[in-house]
C-alpha positions in Angstrom: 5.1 93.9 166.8 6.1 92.3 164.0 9.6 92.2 162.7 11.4 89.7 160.3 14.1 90.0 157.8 14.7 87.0 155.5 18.3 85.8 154.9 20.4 87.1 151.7 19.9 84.0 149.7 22.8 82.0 148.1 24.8 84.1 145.4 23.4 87.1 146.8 25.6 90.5 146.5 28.2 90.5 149.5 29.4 93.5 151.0 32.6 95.2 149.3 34.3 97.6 150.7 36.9 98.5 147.5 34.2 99.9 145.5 31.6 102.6 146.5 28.0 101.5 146.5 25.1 104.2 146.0 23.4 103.6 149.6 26.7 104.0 151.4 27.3 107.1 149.6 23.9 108.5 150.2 24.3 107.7 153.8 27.3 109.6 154.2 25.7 112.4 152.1 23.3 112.6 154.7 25.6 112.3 157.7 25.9 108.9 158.8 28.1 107.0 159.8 27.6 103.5 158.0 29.9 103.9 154.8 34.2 103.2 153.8 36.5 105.4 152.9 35.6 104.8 149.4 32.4 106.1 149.7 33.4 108.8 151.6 36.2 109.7 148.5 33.7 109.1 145.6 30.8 111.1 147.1 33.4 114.2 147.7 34.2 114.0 144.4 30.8 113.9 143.2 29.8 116.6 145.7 33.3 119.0 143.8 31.4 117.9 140.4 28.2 119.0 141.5 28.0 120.7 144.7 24.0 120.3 144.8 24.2 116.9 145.7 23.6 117.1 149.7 20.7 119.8 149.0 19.5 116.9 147.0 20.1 113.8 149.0 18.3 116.0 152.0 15.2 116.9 149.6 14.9 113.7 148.8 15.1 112.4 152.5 12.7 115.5 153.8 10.1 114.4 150.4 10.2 110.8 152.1 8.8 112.3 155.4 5.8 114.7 153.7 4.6 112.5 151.5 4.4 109.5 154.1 2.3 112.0 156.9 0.5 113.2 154.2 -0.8 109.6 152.4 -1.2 108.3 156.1 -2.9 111.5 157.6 -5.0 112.9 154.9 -5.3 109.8 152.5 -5.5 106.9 155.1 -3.3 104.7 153.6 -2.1 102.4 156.7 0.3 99.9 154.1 3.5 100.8 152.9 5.4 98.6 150.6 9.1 100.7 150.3 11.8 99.2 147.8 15.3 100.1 147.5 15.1 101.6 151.5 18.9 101.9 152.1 20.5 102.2 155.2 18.0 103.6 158.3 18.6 107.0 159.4 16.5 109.4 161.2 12.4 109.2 159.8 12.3 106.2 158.0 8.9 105.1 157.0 7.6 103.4 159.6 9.0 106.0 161.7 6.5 108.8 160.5 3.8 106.6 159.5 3.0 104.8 162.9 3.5 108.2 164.4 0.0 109.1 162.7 -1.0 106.2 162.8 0.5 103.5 165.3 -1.4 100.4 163.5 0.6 101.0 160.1 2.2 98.3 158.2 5.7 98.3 156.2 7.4 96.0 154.4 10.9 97.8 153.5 12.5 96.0 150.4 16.0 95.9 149.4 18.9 93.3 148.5 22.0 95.4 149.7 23.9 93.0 152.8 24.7 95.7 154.7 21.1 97.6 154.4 19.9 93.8 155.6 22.1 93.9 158.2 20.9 97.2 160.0 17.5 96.6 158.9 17.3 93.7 161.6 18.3 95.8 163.9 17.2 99.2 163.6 13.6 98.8 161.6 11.3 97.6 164.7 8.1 98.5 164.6 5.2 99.8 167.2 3.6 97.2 169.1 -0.2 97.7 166.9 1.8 98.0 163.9 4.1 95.8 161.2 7.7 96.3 160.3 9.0 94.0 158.0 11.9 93.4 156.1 12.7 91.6 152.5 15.6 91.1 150.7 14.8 91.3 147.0 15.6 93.2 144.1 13.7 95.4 142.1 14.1 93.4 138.8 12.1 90.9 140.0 8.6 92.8 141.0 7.0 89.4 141.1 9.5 88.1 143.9 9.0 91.1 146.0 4.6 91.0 145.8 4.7 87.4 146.7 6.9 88.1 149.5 5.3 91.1 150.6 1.9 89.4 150.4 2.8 87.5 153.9 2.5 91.1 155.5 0.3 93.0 153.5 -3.1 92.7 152.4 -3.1 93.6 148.9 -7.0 93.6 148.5 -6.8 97.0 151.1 -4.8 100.6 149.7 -0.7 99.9 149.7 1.7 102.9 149.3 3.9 101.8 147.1 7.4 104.1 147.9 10.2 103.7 145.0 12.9 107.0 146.1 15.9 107.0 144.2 16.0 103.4 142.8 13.9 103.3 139.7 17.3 105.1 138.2 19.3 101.9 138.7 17.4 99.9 136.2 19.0 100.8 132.4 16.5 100.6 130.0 13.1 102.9 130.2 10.7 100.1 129.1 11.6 97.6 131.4 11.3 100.5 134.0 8.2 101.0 133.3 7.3 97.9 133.2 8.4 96.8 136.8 6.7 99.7 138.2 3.0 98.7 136.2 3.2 95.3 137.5 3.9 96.5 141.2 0.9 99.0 141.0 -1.0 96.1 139.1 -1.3 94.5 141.9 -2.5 96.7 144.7 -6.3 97.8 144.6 -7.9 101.3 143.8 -6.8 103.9 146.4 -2.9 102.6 146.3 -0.6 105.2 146.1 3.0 105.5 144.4 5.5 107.8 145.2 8.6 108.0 143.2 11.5 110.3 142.5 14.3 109.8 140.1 17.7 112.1 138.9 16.9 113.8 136.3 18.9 115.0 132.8 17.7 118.6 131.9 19.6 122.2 130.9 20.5 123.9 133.6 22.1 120.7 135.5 25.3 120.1 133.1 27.3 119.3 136.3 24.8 116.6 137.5 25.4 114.5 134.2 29.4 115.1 134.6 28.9 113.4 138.5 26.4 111.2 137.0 29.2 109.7 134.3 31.9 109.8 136.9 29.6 107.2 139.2 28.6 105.1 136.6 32.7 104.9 136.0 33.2 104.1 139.7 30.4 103.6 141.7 27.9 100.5 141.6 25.1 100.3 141.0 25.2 102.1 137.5 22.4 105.0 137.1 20.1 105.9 134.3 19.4 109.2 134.2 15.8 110.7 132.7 14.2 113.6 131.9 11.2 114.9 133.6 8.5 114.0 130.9 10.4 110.2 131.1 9.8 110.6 135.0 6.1 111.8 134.1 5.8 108.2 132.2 6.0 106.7 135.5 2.6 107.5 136.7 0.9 107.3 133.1 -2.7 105.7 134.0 -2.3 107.3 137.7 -3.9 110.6 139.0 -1.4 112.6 139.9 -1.9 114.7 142.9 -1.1 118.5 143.0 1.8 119.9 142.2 2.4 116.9 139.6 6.0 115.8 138.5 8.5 118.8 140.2 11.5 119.1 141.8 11.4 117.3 145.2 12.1 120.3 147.6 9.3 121.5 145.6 6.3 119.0 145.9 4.2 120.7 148.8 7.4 122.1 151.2 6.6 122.9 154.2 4.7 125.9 155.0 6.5 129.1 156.1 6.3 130.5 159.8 6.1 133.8 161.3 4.5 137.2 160.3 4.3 138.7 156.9 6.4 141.7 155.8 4.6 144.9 156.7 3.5 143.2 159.8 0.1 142.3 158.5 0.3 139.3 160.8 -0.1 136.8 157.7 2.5 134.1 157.3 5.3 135.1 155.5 5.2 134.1 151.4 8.6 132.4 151.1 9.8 132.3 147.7 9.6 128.5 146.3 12.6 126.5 147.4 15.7 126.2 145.0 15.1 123.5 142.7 17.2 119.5 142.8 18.2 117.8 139.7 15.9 115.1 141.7 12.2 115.1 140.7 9.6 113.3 141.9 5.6 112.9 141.7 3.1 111.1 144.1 -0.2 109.6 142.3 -3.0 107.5 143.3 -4.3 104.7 141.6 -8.1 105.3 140.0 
């Protein structure tokens, strides 16, 4: 086992408890215990402005978990590179990947102090397998490959996992741009998964929370629109069902017997849609 996290460097982001930060607020959105009373306050307000928000924390958390069995089960993929992790809760990465496969390697990225903090405790790895740790931000996609090159082979398939953070960088070029460089430099067969918030009719209430964050909260989030979202994977193949609501991209299939009792599995309808969407492609 393999399991190192690199010290916050000097001038690196300190923890602060007076202002709500998104990965505390998410943790406490999914029923953790790591966050303040300001991030406790903030997300209730958020969750009064748009009372979708823990259905679409937990899609979100459940997408993590189905796309990562199915890339290591039915793709192969045995390298994960995950940036902007967050605080560790139940089925993190390495969690469901080295249960399929025991000899799969992470390297979780992230430049939040108290993420770093739990990360060297709670992110340890199978004995076969690699769990590391880097603290980096996703600005700097060159910083984070050379890093990440010390535990990954980059001339063998790399998942590249980007949930939820690709919305914290303002302009839509430079978006793009970070997330071609960091699939520039994994090999055919790599992998991206990525979900973002989304701006679209029918989820008025999401951009009222959203405004109220950005007025609050840190970091500041860029909302998008799925065919912006869609951009993300332009000169990927998107697998089946393409760019869709996360509770929506292949949900788990429904148990027990069909109405009629034909003995068939029961057709659910599709699961309620999140103002959270999402898309998992693989590099030609």
């Amino acid at each position: 086992m393999t399991h190192d996290a690199t010290a916050a460097p000097t001038g690196a982001p300190r923890i602060d408890s007076n202002v709500p930060h998104s990965a505390r607020m998410w943790n406490y959105w999914l029923g953790g215990k790591d966050n303040y009373e300001v991030d406790r306050s903030a997300g209730d307000e958020i969750h009064r402005l748009h009372p979708g928000i823990l259905e679409y924390a937990r899609a979100d958390r459940a997408l993590l978990g189905r796309a990562v069995r199915h890339l290591t089960g039915e793709v192969g993929i045995r390298q994960f590179l995950d940036i902007g992790t967050g605080l560790p809760t139940a089925d993190n990465t390495h969690e469901v990947a080295q249960l399929v496969a025991p000899d799969a390697r992470i390297v979780y990225v992230d430049n939040d102090p108290l993420v770093l903090t739990h990360a060297r405790a709670l992110l340890t790895s199978t004995p076969e397998g690699v769990t590391d740790y880097i603290d980096a931000d996703l600005h700097e996609p060159d910083a984070i490959l050379e890093q990440a090159a010390k535990t990954l082979d980059f001339s063998r398939p790399v998942a590249v996992i980007l949930l939820g953070v690709a919305m914290f960088v303002d302009d839509t070029e430079e978006a793009y741009r970070i997330v071609r460089r960091l699939m520039d430099a994994v090999p055919s067969g790599s992998h991206l998964l990525l979900s973002h918030t989304i701006t679209a009719p029918g989820f008025e209430d999401v951009d009222e929370a959203v405004r109220f964050w950005n007025s609050v909260g840190t970091p500041k989030l860029k909302q998008r629109t799925p065919e912006q979202i869609t951009g993300f994977f332009e000169g990927l193949d998107l697998l089946e069902p393409g760019v869709v609501s996360c509770s929506r991209w292949r949900p788990a299939p429904a148990v027990g017997p069909a109405p009629g009792g034909t003995g068939g599995p029961e057709q659910p309808e599709p699961p309620e849609e999140v103002a959270f969407y999402c898309g998992v492609a693989r590099k030609p």
